[in-house]
C-alpha positions as CSV (number, residue, x, y, z in Angstrom):
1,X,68.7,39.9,-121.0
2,X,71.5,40.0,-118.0
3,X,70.2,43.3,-117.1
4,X,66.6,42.4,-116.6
5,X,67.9,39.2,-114.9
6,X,70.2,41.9,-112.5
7,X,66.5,44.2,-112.0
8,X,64.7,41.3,-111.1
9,X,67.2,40.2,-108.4
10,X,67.5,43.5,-107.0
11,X,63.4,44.0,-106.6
12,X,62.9,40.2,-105.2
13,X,66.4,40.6,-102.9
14,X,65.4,44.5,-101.6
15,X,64.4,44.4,-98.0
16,X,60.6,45.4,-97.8
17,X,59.9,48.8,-95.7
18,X,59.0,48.8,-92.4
19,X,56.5,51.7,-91.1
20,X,57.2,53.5,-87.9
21,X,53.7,54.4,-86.1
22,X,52.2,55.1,-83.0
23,X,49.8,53.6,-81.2
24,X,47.5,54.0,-77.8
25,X,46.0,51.5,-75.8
26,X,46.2,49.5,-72.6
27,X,49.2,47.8,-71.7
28,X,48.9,44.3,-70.1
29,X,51.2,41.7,-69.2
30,X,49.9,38.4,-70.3
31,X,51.5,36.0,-70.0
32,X,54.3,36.9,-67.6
33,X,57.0,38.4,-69.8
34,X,54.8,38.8,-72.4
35,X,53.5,42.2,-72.7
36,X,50.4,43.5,-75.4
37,X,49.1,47.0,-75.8
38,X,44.9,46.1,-75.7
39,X,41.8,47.7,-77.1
40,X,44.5,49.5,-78.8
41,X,44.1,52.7,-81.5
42,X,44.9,52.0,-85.5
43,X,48.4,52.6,-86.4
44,X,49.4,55.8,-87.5
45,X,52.5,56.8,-89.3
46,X,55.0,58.4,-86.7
47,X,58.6,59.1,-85.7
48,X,60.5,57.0,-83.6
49,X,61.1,59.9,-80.7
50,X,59.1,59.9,-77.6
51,X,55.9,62.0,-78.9
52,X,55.8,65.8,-78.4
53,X,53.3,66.9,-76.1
54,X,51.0,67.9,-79.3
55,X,50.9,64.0,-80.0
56,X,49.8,63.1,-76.4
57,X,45.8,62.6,-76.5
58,X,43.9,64.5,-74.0
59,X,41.2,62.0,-73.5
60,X,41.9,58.4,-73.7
61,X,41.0,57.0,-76.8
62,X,39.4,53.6,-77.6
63,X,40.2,50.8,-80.4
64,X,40.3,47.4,-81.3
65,X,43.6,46.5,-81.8
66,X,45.9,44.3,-80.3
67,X,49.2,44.2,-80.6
68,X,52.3,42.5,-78.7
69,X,55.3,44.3,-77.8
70,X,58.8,43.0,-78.6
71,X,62.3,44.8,-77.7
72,X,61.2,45.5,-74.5
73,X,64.1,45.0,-72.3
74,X,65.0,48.8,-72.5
75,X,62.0,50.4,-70.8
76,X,60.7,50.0,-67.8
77,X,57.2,48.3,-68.6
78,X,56.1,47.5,-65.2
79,X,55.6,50.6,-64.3
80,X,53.3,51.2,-66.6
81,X,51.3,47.9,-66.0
82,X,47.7,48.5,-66.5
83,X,48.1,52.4,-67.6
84,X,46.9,53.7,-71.1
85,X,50.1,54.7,-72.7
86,X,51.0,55.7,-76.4
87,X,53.6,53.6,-77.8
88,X,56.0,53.7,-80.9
89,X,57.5,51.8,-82.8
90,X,58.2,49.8,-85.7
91,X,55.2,47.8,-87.0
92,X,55.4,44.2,-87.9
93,X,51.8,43.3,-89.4
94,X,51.2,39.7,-88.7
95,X,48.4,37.4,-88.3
96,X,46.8,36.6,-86.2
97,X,48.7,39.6,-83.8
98,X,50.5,42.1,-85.0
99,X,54.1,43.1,-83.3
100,X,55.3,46.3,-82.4
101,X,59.4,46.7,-81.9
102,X,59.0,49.8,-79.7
103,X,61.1,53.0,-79.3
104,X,59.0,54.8,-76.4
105,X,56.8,54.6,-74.4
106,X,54.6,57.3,-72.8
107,X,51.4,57.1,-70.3
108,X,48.3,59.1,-71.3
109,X,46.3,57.8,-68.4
110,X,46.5,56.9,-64.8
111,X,44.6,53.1,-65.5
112,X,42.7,51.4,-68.4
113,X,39.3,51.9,-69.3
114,X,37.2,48.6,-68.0
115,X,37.1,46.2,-71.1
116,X,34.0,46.0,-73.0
117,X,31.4,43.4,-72.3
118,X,31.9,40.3,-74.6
């Protein structure tokens, strides 16, 4: 009985697993201080090095994801205001946005592709 009690504990107390992925998209700034990654690519399971250049996409590709970027005070953001860029990170699913705590950033376009039409 005490040690189903102890394997109970351990599987409610362990910490759950958080996925390191990478993601493309546009990166806005909205509001000030706040800064998303728009019509943004699905997560895909990656390290959390800045990508080889193998990883970087040659043409610009388009999603529907949104996701807002946290632990940002170590790169340089403004810079790449309104560029397409591939972003890592850990990923925080959440609703109604999800988060990304980011490890690098990378551009993989000069600016964003216009936004679609709502």
């Amino acid at each position: 009985m005490l040690f189903v009690l102890i394997v109970t504990l351990l599987q409610v107390s362990s910490p759950k697993k958080v996925d390191i992925v990478s993601v493309t998209g546009c990166l806005r700034e909205t509001p000030p201080g706040t800064w998303v990654l728009t019509t943004a690519t699905d997560p895909v399971p990656s390290s959390a090095n800045a990508p080889r250049a193998d990883e970087i996409p040659t043409t610009v590709p388009a999603g529907r994801n949104e996701f807002r970027l946290i632990g940002v005070s170590e790169f340089n953001l403004p810079a790449h205001k309104g560029q397409t860029v591939m972003v890592k990170g850990l990923y925080i699913k959440a609703a109604p946005v999800s988060r990304l705590n980011i490890t690098s950033v990378t551009t993989v376009g000069p600016a964003c592709a216009a936004a679609p039409a709502r």
